[in-house]
PDB file of the backbone (N, CA, C, O) and the ligand in Angstrom, with CONECT records:
HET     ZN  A 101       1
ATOM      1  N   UNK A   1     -16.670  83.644 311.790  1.00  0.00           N
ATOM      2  CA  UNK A   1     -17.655  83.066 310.882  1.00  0.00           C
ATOM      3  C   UNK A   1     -18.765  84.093 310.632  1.00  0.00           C
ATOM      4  O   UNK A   1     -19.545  84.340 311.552  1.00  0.00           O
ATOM      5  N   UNK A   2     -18.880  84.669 309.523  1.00  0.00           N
ATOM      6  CA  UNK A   2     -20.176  85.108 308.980  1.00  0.00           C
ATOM      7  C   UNK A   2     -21.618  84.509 309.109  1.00  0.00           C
ATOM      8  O   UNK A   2     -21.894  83.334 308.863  1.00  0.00           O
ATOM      9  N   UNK A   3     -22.587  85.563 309.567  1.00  0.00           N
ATOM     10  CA  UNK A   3     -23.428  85.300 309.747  1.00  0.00           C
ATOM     11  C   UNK A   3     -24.485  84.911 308.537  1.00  0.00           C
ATOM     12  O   UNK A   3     -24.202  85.423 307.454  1.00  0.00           O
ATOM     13  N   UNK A   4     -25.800  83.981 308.575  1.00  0.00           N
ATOM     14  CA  UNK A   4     -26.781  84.632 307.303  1.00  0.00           C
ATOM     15  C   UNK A   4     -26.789  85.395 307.042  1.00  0.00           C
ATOM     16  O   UNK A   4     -26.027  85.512 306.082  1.00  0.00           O
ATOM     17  N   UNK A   5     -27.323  86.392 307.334  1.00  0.00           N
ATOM     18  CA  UNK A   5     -27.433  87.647 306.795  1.00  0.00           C
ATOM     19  C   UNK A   5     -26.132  88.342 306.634  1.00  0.00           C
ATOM     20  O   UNK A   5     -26.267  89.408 306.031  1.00  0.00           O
ATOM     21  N   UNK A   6     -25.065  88.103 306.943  1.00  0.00           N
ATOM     22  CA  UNK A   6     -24.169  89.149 306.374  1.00  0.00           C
ATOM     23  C   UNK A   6     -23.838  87.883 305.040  1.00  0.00           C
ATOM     24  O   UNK A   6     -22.855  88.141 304.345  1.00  0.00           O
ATOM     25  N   UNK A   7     -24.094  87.454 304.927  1.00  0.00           N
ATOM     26  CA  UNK A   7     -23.744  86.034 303.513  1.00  0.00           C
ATOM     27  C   UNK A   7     -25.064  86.316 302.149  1.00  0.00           C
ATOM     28  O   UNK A   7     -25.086  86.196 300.924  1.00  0.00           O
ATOM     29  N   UNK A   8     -25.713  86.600 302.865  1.00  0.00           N
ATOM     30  CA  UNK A   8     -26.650  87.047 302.093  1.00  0.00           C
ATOM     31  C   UNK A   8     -26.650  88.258 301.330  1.00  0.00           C
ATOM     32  O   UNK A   8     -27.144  88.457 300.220  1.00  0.00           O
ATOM     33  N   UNK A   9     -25.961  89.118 302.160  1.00  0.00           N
ATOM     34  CA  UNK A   9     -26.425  90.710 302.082  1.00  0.00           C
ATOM     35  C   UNK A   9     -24.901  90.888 301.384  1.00  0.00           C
ATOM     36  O   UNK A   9     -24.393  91.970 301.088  1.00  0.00           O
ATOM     37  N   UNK A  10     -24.370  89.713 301.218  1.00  0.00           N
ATOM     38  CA  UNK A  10     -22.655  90.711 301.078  1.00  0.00           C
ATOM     39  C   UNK A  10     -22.505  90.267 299.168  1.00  0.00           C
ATOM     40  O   UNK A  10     -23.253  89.629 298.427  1.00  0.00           O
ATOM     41  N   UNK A  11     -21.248  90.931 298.942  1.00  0.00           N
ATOM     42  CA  UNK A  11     -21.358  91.221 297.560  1.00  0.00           C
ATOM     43  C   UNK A  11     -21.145  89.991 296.691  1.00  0.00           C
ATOM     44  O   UNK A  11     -21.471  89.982 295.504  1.00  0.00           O
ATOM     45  N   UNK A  12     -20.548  88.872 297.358  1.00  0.00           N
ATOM     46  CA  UNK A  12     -20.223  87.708 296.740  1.00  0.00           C
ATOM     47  C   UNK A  12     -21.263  86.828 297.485  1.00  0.00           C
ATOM     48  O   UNK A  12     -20.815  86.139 298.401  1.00  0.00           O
ATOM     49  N   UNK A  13     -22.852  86.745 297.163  1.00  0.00           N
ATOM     50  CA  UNK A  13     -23.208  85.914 297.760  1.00  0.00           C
ATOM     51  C   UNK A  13     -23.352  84.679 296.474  1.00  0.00           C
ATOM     52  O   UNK A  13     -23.646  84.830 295.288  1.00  0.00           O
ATOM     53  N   UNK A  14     -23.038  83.515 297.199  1.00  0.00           N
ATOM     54  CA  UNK A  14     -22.943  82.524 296.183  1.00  0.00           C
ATOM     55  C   UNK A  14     -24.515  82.130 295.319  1.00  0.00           C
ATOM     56  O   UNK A  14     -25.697  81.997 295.637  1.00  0.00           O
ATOM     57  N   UNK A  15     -23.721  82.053 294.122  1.00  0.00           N
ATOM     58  CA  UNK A  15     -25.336  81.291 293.430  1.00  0.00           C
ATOM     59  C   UNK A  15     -25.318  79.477 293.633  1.00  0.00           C
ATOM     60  O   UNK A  15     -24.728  78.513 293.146  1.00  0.00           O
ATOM     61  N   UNK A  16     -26.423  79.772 294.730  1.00  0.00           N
ATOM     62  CA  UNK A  16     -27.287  78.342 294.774  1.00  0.00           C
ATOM     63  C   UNK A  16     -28.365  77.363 294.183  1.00  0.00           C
ATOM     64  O   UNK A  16     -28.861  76.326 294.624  1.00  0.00           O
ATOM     65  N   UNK A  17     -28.542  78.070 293.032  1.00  0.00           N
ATOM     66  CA  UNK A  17     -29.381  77.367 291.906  1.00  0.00           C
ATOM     67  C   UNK A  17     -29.723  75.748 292.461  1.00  0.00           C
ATOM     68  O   UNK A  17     -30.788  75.329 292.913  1.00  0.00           O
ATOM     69  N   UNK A  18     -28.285  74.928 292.234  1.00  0.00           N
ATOM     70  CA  UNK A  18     -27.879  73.775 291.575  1.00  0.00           C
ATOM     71  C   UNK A  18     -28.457  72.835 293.648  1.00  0.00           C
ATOM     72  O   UNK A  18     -29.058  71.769 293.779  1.00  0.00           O
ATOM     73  N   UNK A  19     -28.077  73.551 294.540  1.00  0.00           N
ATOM     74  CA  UNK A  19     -27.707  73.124 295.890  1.00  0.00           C
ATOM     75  C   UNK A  19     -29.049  72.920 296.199  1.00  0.00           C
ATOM     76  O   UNK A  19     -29.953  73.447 295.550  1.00  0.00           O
ATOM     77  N   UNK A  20     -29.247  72.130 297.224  1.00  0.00           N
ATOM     78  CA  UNK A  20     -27.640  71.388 297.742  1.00  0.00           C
ATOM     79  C   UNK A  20     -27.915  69.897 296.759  1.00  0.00           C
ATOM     80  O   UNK A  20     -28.810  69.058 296.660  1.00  0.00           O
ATOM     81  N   UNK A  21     -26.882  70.096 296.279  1.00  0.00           N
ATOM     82  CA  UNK A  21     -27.058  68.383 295.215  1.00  0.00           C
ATOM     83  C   UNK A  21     -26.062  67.778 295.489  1.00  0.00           C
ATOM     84  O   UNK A  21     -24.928  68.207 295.279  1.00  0.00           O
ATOM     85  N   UNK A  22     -26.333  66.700 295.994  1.00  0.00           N
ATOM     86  CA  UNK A  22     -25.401  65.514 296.488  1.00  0.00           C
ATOM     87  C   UNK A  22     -24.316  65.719 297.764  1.00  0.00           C
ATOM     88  O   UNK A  22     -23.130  65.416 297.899  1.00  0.00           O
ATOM     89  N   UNK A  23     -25.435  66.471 298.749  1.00  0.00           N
ATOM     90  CA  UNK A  23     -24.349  67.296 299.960  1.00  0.00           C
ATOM     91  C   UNK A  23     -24.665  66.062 300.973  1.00  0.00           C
ATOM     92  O   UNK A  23     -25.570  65.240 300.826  1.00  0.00           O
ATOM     93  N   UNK A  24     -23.907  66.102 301.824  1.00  0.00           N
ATOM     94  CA  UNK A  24     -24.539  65.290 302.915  1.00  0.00           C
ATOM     95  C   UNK A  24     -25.706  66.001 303.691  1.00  0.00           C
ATOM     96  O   UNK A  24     -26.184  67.032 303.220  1.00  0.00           O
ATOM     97  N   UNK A  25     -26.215  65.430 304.970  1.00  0.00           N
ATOM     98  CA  UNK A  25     -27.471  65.662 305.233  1.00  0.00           C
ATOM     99  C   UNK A  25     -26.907  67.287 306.154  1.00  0.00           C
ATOM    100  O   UNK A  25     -27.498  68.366 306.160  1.00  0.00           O
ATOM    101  N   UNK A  26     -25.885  67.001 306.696  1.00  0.00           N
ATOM    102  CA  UNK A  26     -25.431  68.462 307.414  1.00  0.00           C
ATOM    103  C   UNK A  26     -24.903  69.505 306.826  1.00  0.00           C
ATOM    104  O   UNK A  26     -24.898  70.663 307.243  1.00  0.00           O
ATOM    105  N   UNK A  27     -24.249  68.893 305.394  1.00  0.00           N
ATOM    106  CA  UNK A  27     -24.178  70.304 304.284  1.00  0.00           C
ATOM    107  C   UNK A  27     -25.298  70.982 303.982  1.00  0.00           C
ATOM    108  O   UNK A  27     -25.538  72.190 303.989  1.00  0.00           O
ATOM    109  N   UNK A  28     -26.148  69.756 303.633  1.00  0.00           N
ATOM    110  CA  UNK A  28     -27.384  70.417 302.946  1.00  0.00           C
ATOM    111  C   UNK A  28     -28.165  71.393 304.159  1.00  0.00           C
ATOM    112  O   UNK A  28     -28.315  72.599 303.964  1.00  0.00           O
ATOM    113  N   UNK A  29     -28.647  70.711 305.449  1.00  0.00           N
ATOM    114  CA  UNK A  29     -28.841  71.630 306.108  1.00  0.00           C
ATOM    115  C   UNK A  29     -28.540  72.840 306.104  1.00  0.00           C
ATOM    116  O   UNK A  29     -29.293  73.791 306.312  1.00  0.00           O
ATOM    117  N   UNK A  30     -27.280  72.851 305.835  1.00  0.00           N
ATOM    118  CA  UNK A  30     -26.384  74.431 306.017  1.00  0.00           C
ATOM    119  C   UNK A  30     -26.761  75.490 305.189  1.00  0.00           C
ATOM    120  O   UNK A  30     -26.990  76.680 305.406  1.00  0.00           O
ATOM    121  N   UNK A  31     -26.780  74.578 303.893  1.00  0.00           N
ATOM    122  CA  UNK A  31     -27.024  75.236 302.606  1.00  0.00           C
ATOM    123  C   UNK A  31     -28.559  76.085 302.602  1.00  0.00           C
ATOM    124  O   UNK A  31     -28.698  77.272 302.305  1.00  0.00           O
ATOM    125  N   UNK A  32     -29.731  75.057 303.046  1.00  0.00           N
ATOM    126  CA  UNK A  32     -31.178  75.481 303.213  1.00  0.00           C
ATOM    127  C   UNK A  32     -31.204  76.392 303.918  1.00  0.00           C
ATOM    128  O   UNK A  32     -32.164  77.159 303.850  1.00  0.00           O
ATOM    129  N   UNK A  33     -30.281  76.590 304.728  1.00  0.00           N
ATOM    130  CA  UNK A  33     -30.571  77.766 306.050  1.00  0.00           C
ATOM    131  C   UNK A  33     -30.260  79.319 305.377  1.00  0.00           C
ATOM    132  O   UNK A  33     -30.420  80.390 305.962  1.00  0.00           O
ATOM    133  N   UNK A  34     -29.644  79.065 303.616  1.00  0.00           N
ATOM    134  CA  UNK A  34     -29.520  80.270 302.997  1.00  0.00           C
ATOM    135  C   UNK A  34     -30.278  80.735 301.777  1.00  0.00           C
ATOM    136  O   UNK A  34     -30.288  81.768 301.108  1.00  0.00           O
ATOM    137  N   UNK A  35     -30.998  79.413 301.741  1.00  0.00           N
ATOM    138  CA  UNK A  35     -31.915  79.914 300.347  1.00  0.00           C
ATOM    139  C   UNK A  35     -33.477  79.739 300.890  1.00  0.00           C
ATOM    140  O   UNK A  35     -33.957  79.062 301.799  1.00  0.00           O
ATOM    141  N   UNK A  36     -34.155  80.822 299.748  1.00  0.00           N
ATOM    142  CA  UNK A  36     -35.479  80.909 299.858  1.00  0.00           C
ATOM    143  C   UNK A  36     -36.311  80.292 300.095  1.00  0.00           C
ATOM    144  O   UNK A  36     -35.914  79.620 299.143  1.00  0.00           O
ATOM    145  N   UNK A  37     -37.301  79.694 300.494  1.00  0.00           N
ATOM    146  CA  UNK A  37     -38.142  78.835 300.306  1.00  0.00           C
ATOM    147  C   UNK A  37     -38.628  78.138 298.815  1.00  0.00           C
ATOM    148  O   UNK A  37     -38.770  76.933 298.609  1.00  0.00           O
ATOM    149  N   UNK A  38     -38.846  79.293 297.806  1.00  0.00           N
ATOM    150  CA  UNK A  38     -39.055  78.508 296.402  1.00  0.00           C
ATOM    151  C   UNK A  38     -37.717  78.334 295.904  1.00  0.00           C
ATOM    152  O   UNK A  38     -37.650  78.001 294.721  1.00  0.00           O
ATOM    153  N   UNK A  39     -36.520  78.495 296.596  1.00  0.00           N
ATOM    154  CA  UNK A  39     -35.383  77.879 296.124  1.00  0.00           C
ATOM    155  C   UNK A  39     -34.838  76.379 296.826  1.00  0.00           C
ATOM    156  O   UNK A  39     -33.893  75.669 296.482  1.00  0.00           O
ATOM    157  N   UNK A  40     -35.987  76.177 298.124  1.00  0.00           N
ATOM    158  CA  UNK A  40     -35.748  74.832 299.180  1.00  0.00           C
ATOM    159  C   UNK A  40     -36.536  73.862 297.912  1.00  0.00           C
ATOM    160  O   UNK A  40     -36.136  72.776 297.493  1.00  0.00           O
ATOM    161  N   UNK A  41     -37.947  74.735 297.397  1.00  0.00           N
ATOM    162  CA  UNK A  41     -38.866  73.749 296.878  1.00  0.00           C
ATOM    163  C   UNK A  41     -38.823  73.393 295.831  1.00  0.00           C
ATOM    164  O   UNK A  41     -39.683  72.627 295.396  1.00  0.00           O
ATOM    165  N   UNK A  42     -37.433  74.000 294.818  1.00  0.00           N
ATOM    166  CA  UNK A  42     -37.781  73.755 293.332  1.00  0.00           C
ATOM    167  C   UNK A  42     -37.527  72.511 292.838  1.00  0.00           C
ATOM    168  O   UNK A  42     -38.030  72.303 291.734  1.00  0.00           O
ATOM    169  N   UNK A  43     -36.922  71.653 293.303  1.00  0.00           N
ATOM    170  CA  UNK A  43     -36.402  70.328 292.884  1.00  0.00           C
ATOM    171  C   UNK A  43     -37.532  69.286 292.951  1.00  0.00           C
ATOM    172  O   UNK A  43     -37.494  68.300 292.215  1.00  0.00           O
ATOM    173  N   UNK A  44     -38.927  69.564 294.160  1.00  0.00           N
ATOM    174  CA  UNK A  44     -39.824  69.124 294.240  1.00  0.00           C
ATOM    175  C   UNK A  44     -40.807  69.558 293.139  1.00  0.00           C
ATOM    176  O   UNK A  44     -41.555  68.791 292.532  1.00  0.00           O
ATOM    177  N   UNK A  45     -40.724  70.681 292.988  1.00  0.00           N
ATOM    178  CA  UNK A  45     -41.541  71.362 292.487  1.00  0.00           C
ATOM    179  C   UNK A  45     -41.876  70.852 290.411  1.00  0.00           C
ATOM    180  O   UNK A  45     -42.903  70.626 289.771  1.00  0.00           O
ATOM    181  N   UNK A  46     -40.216  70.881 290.009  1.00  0.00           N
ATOM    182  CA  UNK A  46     -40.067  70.399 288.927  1.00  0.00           C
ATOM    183  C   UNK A  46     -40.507  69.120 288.917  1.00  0.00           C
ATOM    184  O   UNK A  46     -41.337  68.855 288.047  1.00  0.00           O
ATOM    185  N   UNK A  47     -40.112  68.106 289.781  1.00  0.00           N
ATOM    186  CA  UNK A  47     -40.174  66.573 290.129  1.00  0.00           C
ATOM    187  C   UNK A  47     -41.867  66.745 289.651  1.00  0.00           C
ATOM    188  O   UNK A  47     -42.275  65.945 288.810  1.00  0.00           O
ATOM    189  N   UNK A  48     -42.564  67.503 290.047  1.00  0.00           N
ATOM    190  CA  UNK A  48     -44.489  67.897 290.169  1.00  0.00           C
ATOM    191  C   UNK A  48     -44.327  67.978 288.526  1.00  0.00           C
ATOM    192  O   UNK A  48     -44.247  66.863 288.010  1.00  0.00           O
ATOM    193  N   UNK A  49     -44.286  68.714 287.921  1.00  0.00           N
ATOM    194  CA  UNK A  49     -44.273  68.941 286.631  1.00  0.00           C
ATOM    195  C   UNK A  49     -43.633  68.123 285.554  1.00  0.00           C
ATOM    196  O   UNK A  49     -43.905  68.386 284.383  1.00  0.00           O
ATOM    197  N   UNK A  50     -43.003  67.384 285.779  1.00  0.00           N
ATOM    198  CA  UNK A  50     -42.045  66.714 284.560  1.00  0.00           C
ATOM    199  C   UNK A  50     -41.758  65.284 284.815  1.00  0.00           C
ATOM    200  O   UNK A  50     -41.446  64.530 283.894  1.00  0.00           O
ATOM    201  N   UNK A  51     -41.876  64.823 286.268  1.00  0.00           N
ATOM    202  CA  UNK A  51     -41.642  63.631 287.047  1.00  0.00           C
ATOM    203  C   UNK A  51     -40.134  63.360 287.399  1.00  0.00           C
ATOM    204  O   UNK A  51     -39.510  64.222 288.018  1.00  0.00           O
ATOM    205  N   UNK A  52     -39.571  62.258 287.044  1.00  0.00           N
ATOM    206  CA  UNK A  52     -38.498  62.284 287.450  1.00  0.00           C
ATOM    207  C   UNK A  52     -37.608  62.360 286.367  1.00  0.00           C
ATOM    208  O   UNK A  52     -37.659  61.694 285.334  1.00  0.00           O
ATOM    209  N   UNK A  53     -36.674  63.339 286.718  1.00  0.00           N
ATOM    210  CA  UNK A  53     -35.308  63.811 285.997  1.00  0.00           C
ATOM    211  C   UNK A  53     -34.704  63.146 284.748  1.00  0.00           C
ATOM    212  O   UNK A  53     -34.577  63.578 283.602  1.00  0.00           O
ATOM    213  N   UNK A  54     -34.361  61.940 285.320  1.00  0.00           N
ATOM    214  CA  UNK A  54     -33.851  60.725 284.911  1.00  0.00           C
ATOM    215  C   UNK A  54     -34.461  59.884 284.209  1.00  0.00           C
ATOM    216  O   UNK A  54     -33.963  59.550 283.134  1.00  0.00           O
ATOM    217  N   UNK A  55     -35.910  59.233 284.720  1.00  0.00           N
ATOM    218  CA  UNK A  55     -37.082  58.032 284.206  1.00  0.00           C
ATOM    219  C   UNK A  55     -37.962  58.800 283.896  1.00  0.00           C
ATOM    220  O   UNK A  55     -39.039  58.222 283.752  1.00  0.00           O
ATOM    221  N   UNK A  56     -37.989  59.879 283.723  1.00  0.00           N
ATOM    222  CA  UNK A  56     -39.457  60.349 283.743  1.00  0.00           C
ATOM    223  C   UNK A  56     -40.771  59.920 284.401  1.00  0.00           C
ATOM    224  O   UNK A  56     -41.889  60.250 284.005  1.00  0.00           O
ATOM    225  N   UNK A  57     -40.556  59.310 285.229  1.00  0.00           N
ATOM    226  CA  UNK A  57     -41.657  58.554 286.024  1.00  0.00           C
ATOM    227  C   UNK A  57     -41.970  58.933 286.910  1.00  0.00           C
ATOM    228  O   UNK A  57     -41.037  59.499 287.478  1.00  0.00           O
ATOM    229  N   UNK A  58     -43.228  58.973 287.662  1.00  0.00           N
ATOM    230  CA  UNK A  58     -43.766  59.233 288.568  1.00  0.00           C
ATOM    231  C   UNK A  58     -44.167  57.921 289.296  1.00  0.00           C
ATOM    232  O   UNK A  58     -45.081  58.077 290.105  1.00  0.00           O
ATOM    233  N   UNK A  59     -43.535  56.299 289.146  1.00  0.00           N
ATOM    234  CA  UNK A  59     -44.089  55.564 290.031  1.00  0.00           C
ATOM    235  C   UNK A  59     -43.441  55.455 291.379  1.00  0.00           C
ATOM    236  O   UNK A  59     -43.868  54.627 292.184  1.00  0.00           O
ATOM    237  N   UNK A  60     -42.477  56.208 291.658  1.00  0.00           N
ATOM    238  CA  UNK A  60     -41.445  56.255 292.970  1.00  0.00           C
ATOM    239  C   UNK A  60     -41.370  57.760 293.328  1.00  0.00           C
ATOM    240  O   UNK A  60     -41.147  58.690 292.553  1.00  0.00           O
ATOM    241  N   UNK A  61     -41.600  57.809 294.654  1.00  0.00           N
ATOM    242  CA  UNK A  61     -41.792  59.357 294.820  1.00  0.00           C
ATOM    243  C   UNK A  61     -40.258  59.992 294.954  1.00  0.00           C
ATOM    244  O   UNK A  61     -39.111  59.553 294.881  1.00  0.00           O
ATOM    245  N   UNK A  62     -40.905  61.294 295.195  1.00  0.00           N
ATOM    246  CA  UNK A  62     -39.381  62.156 295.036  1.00  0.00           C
ATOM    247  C   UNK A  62     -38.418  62.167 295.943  1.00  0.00           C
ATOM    248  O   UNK A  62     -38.835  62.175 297.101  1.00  0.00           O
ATOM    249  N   UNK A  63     -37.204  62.171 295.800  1.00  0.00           N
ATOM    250  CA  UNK A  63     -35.962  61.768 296.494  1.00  0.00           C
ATOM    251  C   UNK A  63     -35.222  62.850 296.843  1.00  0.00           C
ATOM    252  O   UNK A  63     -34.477  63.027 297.807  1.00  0.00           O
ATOM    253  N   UNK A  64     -35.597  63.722 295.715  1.00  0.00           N
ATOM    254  CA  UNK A  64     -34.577  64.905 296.177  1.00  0.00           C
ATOM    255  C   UNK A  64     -33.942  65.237 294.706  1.00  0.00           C
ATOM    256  O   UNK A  64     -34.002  64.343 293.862  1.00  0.00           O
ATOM    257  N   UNK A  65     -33.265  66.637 294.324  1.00  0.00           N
ATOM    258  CA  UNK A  65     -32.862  66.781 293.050  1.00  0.00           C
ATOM    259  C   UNK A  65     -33.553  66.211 291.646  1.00  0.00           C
ATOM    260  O   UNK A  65     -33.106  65.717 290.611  1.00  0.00           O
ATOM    261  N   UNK A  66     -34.903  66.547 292.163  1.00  0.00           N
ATOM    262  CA  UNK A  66     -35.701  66.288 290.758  1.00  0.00           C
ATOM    263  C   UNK A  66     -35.496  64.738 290.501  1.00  0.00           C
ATOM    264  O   UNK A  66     -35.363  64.357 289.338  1.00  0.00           O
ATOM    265  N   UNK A  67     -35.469  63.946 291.414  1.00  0.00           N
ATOM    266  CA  UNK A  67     -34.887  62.342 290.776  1.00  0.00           C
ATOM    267  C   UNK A  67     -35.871  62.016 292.067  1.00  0.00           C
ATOM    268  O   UNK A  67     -36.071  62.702 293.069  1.00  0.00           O
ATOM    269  N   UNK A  68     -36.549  60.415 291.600  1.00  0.00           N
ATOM    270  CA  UNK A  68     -36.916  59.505 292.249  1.00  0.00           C
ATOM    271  C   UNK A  68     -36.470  58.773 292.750  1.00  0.00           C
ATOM    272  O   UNK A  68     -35.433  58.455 292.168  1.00  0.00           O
ATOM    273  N   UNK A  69     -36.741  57.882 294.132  1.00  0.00           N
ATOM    274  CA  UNK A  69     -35.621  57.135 294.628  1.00  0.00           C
ATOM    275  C   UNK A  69     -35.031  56.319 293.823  1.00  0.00           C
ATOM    276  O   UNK A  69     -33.816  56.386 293.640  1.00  0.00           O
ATOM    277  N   UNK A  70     -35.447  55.839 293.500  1.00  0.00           N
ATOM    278  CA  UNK A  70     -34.568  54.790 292.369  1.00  0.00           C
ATOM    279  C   UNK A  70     -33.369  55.208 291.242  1.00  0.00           C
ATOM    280  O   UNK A  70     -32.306  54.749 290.824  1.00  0.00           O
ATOM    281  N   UNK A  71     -34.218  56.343 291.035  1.00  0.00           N
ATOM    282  CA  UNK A  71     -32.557  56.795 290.025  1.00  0.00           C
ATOM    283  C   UNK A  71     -31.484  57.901 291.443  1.00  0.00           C
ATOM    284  O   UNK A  71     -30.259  58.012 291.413  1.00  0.00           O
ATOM    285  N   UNK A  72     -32.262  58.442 292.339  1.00  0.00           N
ATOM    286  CA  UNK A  72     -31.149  59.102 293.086  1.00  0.00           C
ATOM    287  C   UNK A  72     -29.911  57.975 293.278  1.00  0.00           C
ATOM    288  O   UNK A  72     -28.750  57.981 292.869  1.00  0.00           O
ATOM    289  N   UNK A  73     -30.649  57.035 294.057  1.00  0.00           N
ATOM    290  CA  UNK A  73     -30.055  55.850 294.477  1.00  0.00           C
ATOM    291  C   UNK A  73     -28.712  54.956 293.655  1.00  0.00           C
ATOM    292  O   UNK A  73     -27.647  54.421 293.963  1.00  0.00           O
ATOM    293  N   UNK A  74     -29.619  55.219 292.335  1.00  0.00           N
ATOM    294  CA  UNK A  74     -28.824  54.498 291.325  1.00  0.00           C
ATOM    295  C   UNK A  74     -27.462  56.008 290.944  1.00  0.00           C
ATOM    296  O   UNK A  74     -26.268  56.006 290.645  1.00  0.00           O
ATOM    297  N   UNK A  75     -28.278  56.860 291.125  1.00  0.00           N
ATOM    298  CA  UNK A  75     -26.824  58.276 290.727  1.00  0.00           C
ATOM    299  C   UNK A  75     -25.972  58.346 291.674  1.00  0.00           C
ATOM    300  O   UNK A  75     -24.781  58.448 291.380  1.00  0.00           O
ATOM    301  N   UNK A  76     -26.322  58.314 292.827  1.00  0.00           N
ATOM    302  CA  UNK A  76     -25.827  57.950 293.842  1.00  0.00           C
ATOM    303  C   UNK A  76     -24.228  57.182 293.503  1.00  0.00           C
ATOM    304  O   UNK A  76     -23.089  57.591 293.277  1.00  0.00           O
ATOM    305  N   UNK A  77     -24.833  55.997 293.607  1.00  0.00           N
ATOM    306  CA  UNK A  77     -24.115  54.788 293.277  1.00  0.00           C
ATOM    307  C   UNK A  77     -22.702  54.917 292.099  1.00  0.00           C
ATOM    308  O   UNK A  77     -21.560  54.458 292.073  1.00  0.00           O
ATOM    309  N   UNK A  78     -23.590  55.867 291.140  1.00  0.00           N
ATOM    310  CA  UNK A  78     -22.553  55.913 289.503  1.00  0.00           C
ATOM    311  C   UNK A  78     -21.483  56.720 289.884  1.00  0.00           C
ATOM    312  O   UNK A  78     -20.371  56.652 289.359  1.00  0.00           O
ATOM    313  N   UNK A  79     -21.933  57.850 291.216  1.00  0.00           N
ATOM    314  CA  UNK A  79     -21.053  59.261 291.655  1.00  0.00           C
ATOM    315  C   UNK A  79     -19.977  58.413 291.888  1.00  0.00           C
ATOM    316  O   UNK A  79     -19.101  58.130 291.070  1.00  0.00           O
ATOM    317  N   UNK A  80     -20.097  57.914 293.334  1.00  0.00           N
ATOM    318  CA  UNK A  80     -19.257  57.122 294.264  1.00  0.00           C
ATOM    319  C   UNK A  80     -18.575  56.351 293.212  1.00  0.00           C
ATOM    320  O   UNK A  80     -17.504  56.942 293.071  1.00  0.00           O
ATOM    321  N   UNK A  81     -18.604  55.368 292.405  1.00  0.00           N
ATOM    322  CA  UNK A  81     -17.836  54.443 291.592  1.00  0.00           C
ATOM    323  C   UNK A  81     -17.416  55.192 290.764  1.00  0.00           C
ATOM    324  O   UNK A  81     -16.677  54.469 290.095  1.00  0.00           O
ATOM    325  N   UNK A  82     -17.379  56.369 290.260  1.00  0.00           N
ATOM    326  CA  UNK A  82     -16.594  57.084 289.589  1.00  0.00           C
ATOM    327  C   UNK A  82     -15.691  57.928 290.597  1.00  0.00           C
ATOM    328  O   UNK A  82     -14.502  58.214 290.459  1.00  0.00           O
ATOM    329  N   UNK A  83     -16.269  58.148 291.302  1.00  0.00           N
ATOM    330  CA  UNK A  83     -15.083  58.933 292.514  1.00  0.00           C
ATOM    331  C   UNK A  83     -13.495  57.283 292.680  1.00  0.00           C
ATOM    332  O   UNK A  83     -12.273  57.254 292.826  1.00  0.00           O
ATOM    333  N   UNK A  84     -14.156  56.685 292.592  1.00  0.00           N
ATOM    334  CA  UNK A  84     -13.181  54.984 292.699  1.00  0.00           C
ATOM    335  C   UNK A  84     -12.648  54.993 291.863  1.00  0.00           C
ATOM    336  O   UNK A  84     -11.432  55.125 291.998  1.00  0.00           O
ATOM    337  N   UNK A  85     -13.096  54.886 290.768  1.00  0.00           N
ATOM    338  CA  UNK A  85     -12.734  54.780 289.588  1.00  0.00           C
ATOM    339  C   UNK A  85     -11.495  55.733 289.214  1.00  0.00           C
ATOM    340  O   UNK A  85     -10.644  55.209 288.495  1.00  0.00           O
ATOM    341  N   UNK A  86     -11.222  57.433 289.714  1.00  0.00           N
ATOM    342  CA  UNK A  86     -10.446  58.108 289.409  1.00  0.00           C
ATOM    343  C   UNK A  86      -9.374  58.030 290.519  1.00  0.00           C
ATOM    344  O   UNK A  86      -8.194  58.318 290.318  1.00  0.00           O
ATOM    345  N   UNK A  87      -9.856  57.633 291.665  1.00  0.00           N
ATOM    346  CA  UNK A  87      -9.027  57.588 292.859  1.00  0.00           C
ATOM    347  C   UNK A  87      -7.939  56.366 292.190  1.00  0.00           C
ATOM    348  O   UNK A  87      -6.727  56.427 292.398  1.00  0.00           O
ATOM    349  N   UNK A  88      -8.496  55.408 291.470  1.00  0.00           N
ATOM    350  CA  UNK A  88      -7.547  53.973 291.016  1.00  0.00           C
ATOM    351  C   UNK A  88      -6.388  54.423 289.919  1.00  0.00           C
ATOM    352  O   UNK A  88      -5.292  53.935 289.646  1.00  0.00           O
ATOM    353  N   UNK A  89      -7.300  55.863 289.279  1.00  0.00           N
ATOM    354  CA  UNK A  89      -6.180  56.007 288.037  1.00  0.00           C
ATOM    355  C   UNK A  89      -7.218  55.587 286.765  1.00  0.00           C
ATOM    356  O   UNK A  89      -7.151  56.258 285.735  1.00  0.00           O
ATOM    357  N   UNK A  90      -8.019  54.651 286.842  1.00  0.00           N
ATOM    358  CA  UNK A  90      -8.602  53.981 285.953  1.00  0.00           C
ATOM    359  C   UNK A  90      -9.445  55.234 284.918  1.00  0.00           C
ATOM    360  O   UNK A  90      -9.548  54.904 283.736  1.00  0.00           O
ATOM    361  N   UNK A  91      -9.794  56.056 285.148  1.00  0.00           N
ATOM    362  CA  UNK A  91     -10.014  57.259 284.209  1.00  0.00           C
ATOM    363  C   UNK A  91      -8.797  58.070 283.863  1.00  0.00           C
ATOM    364  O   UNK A  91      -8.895  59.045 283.119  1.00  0.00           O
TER     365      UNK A  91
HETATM  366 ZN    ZN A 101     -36.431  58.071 288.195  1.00  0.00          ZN2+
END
């Protein structure tokens, strides 16, 4: 297993823009342990500037991925029932 720094330093290091979005709590861990700090904070950061992703609202605080609990929750929800949804055939 490669270390941080050789993951970092090596020629294919992955672009993490998007991450960790919709990882579990031990992916995401994994993931943070390779990006920057203003790359841990940008999802908050935007959430500061624009509110939420989804509602544009600022009456529910931030959840994570630029979304407020309420719409994470609710995206959440749409992921999983579409993951069902294709597992059935039904797409
Ligand atoms: Zn929202």
């Amino acid at each position: 297993m490669r270390t941080r720094v050789e993951i970092l330093r090596g020629p294919e290091k992955p672009d993490l823009t998007l991450e960790p979005f919709l990882r579990s709590a031990e992916e995401a861990r994994l993931i943070r342990l390779l990006q920057s700090i203003p790359a841990i904070r940008k999802f908050a950061v935007v959430f500061d500037r624009r509110g939420c992703l989804c509602c544009h609202s600022r009456e529910f605080p931030h959840a994570g991925l630029s979304l407020c609990t309420k719409c994470r929750r609710q995206f959440y929800y749409e992921v999983k029932k579409a993951e069902r949804d294709i597992a059935k055939g039904e797409v």
